[in-house]
GULUM-662515 format. One line per field, with one value per residue (C-alpha): residue number from 1; residue in one letter; x, y, z. Coordinates in steps of 0.001 Angstrom, whole numbers, plus 500000, padded with zeros to 6 digits. Layout:
k <- NUM/... $
r <- a/... $
px <- X/... $
py <- Y/... $
pz <- Z/... $
***
This chain:
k <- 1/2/3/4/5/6/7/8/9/10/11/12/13/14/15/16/17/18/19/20/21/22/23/24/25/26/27/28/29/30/31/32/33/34/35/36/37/38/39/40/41/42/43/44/45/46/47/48/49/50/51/52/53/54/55/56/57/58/59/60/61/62/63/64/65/66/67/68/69/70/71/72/73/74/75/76/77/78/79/80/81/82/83/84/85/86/87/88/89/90/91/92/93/94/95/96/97/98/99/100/101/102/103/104/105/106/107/108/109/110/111/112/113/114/115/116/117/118/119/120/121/122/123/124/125/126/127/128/129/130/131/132/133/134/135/136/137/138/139/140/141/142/143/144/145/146/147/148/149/150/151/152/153/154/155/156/157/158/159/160/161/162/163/164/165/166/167/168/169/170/171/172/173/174/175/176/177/178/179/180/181/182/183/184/185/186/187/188/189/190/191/192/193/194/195/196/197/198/199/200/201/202/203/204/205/206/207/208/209/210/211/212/213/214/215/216/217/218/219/220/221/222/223/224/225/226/227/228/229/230/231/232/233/234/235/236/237/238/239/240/241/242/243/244/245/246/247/248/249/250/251/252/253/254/255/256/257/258/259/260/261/262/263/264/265/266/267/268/269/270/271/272/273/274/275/276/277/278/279/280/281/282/283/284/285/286/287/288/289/290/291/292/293/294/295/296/297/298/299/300/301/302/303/304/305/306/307/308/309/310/311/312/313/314/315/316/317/318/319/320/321/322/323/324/325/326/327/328/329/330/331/332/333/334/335/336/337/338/339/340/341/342/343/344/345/346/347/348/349/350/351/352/353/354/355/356/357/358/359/360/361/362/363/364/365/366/367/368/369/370/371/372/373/374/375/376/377/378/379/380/381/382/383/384/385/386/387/388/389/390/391/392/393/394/395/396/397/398/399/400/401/402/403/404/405/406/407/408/409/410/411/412/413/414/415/416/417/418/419/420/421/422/423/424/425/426/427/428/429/430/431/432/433/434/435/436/437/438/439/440/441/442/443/444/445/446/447/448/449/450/451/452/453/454/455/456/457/458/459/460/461/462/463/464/465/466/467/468/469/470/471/472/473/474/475/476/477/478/479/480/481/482/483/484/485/486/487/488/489/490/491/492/493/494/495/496/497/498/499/500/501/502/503/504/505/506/507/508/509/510/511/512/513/514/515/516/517/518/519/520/521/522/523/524/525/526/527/528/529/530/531/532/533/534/535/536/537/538/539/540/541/542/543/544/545/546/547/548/549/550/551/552/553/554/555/556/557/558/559/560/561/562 $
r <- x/x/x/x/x/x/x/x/x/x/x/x/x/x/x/x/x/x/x/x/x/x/x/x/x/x/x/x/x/x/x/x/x/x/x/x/x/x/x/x/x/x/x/x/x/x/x/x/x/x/x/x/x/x/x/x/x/x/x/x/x/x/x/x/x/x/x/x/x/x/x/x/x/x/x/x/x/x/x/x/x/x/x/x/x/x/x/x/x/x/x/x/x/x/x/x/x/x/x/x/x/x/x/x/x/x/x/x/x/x/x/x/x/x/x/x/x/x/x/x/x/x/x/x/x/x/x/x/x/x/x/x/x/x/x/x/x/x/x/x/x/x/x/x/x/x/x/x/x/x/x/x/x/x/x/x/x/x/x/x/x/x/x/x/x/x/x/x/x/x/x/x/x/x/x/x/x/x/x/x/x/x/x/x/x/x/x/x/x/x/x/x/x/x/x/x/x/x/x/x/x/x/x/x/x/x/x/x/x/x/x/x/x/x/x/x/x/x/x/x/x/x/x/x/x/x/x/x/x/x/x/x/x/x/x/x/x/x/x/x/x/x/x/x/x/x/x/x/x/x/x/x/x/x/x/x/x/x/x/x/x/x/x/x/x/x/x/x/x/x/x/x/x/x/x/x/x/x/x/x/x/x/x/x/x/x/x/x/x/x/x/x/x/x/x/x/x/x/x/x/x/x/x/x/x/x/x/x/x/x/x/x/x/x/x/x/x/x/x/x/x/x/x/x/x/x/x/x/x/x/x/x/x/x/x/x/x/x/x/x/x/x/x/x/x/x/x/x/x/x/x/x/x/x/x/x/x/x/x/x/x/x/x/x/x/x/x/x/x/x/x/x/x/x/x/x/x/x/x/x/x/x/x/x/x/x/x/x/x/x/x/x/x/x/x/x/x/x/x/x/x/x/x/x/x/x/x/x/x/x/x/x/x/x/x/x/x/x/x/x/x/x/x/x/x/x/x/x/x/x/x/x/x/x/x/x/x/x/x/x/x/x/x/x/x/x/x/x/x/x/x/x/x/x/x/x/x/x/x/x/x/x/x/x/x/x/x/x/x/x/x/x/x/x/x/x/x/x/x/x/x/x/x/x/x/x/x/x/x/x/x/x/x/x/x/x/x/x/x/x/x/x/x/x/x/x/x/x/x/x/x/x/x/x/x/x/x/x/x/x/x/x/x/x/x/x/x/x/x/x/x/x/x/x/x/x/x/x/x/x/x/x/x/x/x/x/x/x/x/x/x/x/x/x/x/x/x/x/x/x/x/x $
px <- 477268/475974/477634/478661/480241/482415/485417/484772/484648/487619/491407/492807/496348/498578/500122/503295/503225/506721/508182/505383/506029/507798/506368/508630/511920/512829/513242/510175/507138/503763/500073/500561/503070/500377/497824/499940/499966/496237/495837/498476/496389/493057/495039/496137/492153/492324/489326/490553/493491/494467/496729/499344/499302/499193/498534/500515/503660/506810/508053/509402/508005/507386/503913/502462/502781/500582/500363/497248/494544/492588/495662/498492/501925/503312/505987/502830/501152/498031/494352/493305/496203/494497/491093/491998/493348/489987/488274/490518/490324/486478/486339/488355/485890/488504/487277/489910/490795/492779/495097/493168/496030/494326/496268/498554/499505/502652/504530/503233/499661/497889/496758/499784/501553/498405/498358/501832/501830/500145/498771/495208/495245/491913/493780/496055/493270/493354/497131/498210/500212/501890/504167/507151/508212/509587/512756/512441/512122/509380/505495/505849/508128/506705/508808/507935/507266/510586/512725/513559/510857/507458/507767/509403/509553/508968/509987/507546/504984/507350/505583/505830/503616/503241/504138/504060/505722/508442/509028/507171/504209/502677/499772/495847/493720/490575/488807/488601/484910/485820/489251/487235/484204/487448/487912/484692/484546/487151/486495/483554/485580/487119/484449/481854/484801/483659/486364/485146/486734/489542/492856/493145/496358/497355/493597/493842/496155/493894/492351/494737/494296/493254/496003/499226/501023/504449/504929/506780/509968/512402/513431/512127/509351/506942/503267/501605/499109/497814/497067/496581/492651/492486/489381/487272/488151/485003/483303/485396/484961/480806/480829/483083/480822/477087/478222/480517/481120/477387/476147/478638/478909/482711/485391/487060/489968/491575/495628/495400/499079/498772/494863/493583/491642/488687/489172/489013/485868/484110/485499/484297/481227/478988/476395/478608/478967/482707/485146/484865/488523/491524/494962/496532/500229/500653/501381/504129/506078/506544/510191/510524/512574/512841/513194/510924/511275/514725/516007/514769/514907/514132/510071/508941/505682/504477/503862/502709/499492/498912/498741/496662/494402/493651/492404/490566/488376/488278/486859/484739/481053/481508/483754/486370/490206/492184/495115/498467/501959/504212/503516/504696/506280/507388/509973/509369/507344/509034/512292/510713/508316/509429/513546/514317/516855/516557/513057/511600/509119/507523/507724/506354/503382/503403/502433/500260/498092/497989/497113/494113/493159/492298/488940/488827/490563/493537/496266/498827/501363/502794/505669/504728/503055/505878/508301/510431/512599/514368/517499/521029/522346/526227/525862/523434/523711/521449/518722/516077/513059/513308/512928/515453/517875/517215/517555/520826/522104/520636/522103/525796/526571/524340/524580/527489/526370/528275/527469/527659/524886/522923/523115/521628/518947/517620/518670/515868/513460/513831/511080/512956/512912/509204/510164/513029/511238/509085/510861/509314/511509/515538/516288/518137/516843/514200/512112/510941/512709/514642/516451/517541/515253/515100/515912/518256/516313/517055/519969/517798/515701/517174/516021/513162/510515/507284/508026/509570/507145/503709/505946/506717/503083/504357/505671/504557/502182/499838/499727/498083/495907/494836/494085/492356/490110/489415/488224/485924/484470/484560/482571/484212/487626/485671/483310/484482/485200/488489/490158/493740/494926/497719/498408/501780/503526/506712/507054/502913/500792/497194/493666/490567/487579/484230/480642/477600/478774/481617/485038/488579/492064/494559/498223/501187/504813/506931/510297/512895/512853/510320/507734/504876/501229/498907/494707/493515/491118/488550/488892/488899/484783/485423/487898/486758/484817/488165/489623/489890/492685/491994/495497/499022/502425/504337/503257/503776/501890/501210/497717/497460/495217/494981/495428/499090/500668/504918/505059/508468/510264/507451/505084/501132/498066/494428/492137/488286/487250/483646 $
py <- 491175/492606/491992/493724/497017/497909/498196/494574/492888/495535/495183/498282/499439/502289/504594/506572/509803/510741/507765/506444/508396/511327/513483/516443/515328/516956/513131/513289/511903/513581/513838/513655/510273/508975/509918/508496/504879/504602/502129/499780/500058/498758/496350/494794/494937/496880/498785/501324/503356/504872/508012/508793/512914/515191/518023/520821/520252/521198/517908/516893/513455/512941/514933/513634/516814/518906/522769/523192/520011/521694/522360/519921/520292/522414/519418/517036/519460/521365/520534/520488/517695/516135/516359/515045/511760/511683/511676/509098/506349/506770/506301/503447/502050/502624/504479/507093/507332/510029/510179/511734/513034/514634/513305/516029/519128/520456/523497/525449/525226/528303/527429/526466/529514/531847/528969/529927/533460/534007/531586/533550/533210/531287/528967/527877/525383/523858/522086/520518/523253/522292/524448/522936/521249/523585/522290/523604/519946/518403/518363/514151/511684/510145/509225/510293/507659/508664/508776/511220/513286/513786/517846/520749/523626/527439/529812/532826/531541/529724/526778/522727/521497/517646/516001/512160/512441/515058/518566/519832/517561/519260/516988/518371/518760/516486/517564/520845/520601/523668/521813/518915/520528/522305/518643/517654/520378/519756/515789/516965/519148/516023/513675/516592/516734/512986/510809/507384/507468/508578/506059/507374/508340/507628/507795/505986/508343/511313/510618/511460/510282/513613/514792/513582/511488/510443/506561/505342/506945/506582/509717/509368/506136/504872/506690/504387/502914/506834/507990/504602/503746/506367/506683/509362/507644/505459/509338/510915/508341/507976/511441/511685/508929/510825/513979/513053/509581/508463/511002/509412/506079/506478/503809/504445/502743/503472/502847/502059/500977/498731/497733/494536/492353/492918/496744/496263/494064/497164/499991/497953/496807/497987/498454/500839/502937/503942/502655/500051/498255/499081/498760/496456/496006/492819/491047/493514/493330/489471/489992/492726/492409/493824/497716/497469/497028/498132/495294/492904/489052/486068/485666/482273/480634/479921/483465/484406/481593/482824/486467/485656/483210/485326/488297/486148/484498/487873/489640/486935/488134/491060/493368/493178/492374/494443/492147/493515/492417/495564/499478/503045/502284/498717/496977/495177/491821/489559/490527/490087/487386/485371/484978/487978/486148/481975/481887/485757/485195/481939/483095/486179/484608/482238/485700/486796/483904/484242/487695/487159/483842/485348/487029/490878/493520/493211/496067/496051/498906/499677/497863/494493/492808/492861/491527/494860/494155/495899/497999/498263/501406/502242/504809/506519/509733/507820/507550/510344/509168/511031/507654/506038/508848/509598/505769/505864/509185/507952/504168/504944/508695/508341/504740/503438/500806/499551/501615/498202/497051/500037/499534/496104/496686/499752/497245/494953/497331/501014/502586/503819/500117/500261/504452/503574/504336/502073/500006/500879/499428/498819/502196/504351/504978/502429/504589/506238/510389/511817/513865/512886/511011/512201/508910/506167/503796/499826/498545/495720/497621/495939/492863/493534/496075/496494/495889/492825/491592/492208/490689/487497/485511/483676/486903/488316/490806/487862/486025/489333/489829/486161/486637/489529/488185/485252/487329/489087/485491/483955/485237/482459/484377/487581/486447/483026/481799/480728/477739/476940/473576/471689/474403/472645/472091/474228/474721/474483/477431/475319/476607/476542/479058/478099/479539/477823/474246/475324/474364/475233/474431/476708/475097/477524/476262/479321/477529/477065/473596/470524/469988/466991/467881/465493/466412/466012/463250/465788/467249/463826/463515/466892/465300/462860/465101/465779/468073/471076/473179/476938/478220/477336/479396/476531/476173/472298/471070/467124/465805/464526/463774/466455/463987/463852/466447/467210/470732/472539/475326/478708/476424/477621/475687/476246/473389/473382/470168/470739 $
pz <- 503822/500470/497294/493897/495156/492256/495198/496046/492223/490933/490791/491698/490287/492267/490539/492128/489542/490231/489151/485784/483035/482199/479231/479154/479958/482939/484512/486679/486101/485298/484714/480868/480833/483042/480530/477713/479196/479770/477540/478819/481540/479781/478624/481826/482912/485789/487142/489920/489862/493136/491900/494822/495945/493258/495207/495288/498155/499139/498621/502046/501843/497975/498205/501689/502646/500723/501139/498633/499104/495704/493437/491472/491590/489066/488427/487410/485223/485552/487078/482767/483097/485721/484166/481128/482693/484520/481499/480255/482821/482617/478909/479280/482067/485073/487747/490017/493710/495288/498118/501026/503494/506440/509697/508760/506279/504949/507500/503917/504162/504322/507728/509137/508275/509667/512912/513671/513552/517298/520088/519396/515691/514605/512468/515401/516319/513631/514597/517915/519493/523939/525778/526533/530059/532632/531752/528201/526897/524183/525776/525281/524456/521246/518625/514927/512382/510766/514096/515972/518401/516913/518385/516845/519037/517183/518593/517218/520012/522278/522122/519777/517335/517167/513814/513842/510614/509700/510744/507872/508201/511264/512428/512290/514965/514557/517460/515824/514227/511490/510793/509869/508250/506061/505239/504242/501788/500251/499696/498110/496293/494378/494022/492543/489870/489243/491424/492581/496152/498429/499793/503100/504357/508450/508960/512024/513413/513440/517215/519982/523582/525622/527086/525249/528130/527323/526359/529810/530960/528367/526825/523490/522513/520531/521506/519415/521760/522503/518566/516386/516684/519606/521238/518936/515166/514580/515178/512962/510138/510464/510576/507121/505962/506818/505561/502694/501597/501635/499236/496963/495068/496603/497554/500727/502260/505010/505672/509342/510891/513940/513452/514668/512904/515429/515057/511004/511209/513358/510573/507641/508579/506361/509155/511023/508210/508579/505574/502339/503658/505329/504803/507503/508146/509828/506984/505977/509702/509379/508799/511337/514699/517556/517120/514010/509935/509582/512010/509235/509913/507262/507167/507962/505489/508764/510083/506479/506953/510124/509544/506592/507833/510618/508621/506321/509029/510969/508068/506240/506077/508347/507073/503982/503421/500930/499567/498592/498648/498146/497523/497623/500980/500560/498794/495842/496379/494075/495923/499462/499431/496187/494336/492240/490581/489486/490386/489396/487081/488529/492030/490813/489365/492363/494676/492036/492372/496177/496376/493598/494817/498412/499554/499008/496769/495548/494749/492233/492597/489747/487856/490319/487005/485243/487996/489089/491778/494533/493913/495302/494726/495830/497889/500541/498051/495714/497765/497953/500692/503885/505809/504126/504895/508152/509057/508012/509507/513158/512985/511280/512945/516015/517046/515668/513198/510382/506727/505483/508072/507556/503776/503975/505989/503091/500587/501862/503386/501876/500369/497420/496370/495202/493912/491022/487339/485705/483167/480041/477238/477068/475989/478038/481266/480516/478338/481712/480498/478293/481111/484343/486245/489385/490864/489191/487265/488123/486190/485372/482858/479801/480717/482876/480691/479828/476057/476457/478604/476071/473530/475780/476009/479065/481126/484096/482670/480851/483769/485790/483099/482869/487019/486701/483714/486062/488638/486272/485262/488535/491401/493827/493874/495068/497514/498787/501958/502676/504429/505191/503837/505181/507585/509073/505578/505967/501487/500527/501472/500254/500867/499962/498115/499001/497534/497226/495818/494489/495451/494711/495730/495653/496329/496584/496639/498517/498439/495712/496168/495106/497601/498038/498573/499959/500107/503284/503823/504995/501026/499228/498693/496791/494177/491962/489618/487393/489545/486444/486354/486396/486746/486744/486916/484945/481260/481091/484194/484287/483953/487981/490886/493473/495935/495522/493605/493483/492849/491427/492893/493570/491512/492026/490511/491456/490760/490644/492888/492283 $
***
């Protein structure tokens, strides 16, 4: 597989606009606080920065559901705004990717509201449109994404229109070759304005099995196996590629719920022409049970190496992995995978270290290099993401379950976890507004803030950008080939980077306890050349073999054996 793609050697950083910086005080955030942090973000060394929807939207779901693809939303500023942080990134060296929502528009696109006005309207191909059943009932069974069924019957034309996500997010019909040409133009739209690449929204949801059939017999169900990878996709996306992408020296990654490992190695082969990486999920349903993420169970190390170690092999010189932790739609990492309270800022170093030490790209969503953590706010009023409060309204007034119940399972798995304000400083409201923001900020912002944290030489925030300098330095953390280490040790996640004749070990301590690591004899003829250290999450570690090593609670070294 070729080399050097500035995707493959860059660190990309996510930035939720809504929730970075607020410039005008009306306690939401915008193109202009984003513009006034740039160089925080030179300073961390990041090279990407995928900006979350700015388009203009209703709002439904926090600007996934966009209602003008080629215009921002008044609350973020103005397309000048947006040009001028363009401008900015470049001059820093930091190249921009855009959200790229296509499975689906907002109920206030300009196409949905001509699609709906008559069954013979031109625009009405451009949606998924069924009668109902003879008994007046939904044209499936699917479920949406955020519960409930995935049709919403309107009554101007007497028939549904499928949304996977909510009512307002009516889905797009891809086998409509002017709906997708309409696409097209409008990707080039961005990138001739100088953007370096598109994060791809659902993209794996845009091919539907012909027909629609209903998912079994149960009144409502999950209809994922007929619209994730369905059977027209890899067209779709060589098609995007030939006409769009490949005229471009554009990123392209590609969120892609339920894909296989053998499905991601065929969509990121370069050979096949489709996307740069995708966005797998696997990794992020280890503590999921049965009924999905919000019957949460504890994750095991065990099923964290597997997931892992399965990708990495899968991927390894055919296609390529990209490596994150926590985003947009994820709680907070340090909170999930590590100890948010004893333990925060080594075990958040500790994941760190993992996700750079690993082969591909890895994404840092914003306020995760500085250790935020998840929020418990009092009450289900506090919480804003549609998800999140639809959850709740089905389990407690629908099903019965416990608030209490309910309320744990968003306190570990609700999106608005990863969607509180950046901490900025101690100030009030963490330096995030002057106003109201438009969703609390952590209590935890007067001890956990940016300021404190570039003024601290062992925080969080050096450690990232001592990772990401590494990275620069050392092409074995990009490119090399991974092996698992001591794959049955139930505290040690160890493994290996290989490239030419180098060699390093990278041993991760998960628990919150002391653990023992013994090398492998299979490793030993790779350790008596002084074993270097190249990293450590503990500023006092002991001059030692790697042969035997005691590591401390979320401890991580990585060790050059040769």
């Amino acid at each position: 597989m070729a080399q050097g793609a500035f995707w493959q050697e860059g660190v990309v950083y996510q930035i939720y606009p809504r929730s970075f910086m607020d410039s005008n005080g009306d306690g939401v955030g915008d193109l202009q606080g984003i513009i006034s942090k740039l160089d925080y973000l030179k300073e961390l060394g990041v090279d990407i920065v995928w900006l979350s929807p700015v388009y203009k939207s209703p709002n439904d779901d926090n600007g996934y559901d966009i209602s003008d693809y080629e215009a921002i939303m008044d609350e973020f500023g103005t397309m000048e705004d947006w040009e001028k942080l363009l401008h900015g990134l470049h001059d820093r060296g930091i190249k921009l990717i855009m959200d790229l929502v296509v499975n689906h528009s907002s109920d206030e696109h300009a196409w949905f509201q001509k699609a709906r006005k008559s069954k013979h309207n031109p625009y009405r191909d451009y949606y998924i449109w069924r009668p109902g059943k003879p008994d007046g009932s939904e044209p499936n069974n699917w479920l949406s994404f955020f519960g409930g069924s995935a049709w919403q019957y309107d009554e101007a034309t007497d028939e549904f229109y499928l949304h996977l996500f909510t009512k307002k997010q009516p889905d797009l019909n891809w086998e409509n070759p002017k709906l997708r040409q309409e696409v097209y133009e409008m990707m080039k739209f961005w990138l001739d304005k100088g953007i370096d690449g598109f994060r791809m929204d659902v993209i794996n949801c845009i091919s539907k099995v012909d027909d629609l059939p209903s998912a079994g017999e149960e009144r409502y169900a999950w209809g994922g196996d007929f619209f994730l990878c369905g059977p027209r996709l890899s067209q779709y996306l060589r098609e995007m590629n030939e006409q769009v992408l490949s005229k471009y020296n554009a990123m392209s990654v590609g969120e892609m719920p339920g894909v296989t490992p053998e499905q991601a190695a065929v969509f990121t082969n370069p050979d096949n022409r489709q996307v740069n990486m995708v966005f797998q999920f696997e990794t992020m349903d280890i503590d999921s049970g049965e009924g999905g993420k919000w019957n949460f169970k504890p994750w095991r190390l065990s099923d964290l190496k597997a997931v892992t170690s399965k990708w990495q092999y899968a991927l390894d010189g055919k296609g390529w992995n990209s490596l994150y932790l926590n985003n947009h739609d994820q709680p907070r990492m340090v909170s999930r995978f590590g100890n948010d309270t004893v333990y925060r800022k080594e075990s958040a170093k500790l994941l760190a270290t993992f996700l750079h030490t690993l082969q591909g790209t890895p994404y840092i969503y914003q306020g995760e290099e500085i250790g935020m953590t998840n929020v418990q706010f009092g009450s289900i009023d506090d919480y804003k993401d549609v998800e999140t409060l639809n959850f709740y309204r089905e389990a407690v007034h629908e099903r019965g379950v416990s608030p209490e119940r309910a309320m744990a399972s968003i306190y570990a798995k609700g999106r608005d976890n990863a969607r509180t304000p950046i901490q900025w400083d101690d100030s009030e409201n963490g330096g995030f507004t002057a106003g109201e923001p438009w969703i609390a900020v952590n209590p935890n912002y007067r001890e956990i803030n940016v300021e404190e944290s570039l003024r601290d030489p062992d925080s969080i925030f050096h450690y990232y950008k001592t990772l990401i300098a590494l990275r620069k330095r050392h092409p074995i953390m990009i490119y090399g080939s991974y092996d698992i280490v001591a794959e049955e040790h139930e505290q040690i996640y160890a493994y290996t980077r290989s490239l030419g004749e180098q060699k390093w070990l990278v041993v991760l301590n998960f628990s919150g306890k002391e653990a023992q690591f013994v090398l492998p004899e299979a490793l030993k003829s790779f350790s008596g050349g002084g074993n270097e250290l190249i990293i450590a999450n503990y500023g006092d570690v002991p001059a030692a073999s790697v042969e035997e090593l005691r590591l401390r609670p979320y401890e991580a070294r990585v060790y050059k054996l040769v």
